[in-house]
C-alpha positions as CSV (number, residue, x, y, z in Angstrom):
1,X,-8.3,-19.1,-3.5
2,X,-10.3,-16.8,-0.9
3,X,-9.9,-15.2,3.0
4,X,-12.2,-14.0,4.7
5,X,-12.3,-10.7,6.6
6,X,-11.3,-10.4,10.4
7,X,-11.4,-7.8,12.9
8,X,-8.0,-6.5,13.5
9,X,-8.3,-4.1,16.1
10,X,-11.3,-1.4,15.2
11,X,-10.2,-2.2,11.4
12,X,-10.9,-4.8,8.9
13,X,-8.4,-6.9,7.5
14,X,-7.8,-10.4,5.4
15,X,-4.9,-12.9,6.2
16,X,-2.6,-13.8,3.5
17,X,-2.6,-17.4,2.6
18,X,1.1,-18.8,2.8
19,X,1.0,-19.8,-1.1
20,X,0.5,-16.0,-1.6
21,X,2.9,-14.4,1.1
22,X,5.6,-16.8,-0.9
23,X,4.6,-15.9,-4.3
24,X,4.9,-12.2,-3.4
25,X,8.4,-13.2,-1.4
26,X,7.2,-11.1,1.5
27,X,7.2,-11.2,4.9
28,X,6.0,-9.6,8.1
29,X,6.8,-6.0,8.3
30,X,7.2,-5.2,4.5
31,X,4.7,-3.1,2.9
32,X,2.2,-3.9,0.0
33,X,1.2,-2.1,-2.7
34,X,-3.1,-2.0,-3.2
35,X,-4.1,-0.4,-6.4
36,X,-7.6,-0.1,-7.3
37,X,-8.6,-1.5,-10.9
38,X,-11.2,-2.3,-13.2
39,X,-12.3,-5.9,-11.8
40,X,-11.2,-5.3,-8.0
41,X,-7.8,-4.6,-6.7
42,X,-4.4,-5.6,-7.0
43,X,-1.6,-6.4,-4.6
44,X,2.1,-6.1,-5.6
45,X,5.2,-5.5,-3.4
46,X,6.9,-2.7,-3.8
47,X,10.6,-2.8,-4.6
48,X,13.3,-1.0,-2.3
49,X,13.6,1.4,-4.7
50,X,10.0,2.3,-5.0
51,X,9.8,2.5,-1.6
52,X,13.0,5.2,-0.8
53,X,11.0,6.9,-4.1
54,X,7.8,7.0,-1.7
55,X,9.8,8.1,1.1
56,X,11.4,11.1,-0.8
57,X,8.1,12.1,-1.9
58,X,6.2,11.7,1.0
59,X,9.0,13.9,2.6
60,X,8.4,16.7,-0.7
61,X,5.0,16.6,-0.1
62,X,5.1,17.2,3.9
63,X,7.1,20.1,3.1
64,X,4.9,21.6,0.7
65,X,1.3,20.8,1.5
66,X,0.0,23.9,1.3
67,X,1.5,24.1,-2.0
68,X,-0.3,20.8,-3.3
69,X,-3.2,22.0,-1.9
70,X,-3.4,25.6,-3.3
71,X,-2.4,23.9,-6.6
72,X,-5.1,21.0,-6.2
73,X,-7.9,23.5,-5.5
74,X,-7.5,25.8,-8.4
């Protein structure tokens, strides 16, 4: 199966074949998961709970970027 890139905006993006957006049980709106791997990358869907895991950390790290920071630069 393949997609071809489109302009979307000033970005880049593919369009999900329907066999794919129902194998992943996904639809408009939801977020996907891209992880980088050896042969290419991989697209999951996150679960609920990952995602109100994201959230909390996102929210951690917002309030403590200068801590990541510091600690990422030494």
């Amino acid at each position: 199966m393949k997609t071809k890139l489109r302009r979307i905006g000033s970005s880049l993006g593919v369009y999900l074949p329907k066999k794919i957006i129902d194998y992943l049980q996904v639809e408009e709106g939801k977020e996907l998961q891209i992880v980088r791997t050896l042969n290419g990358v991989e697209l999951t869907k996150l679960s609920d709970e990952a995602m109100k895991s994201l959230e909390i950390a996102k929210k951690i790290y917002a309030e403590n970027e200068d801590l990541f920071l510091m600690l990422a630069n030494d």
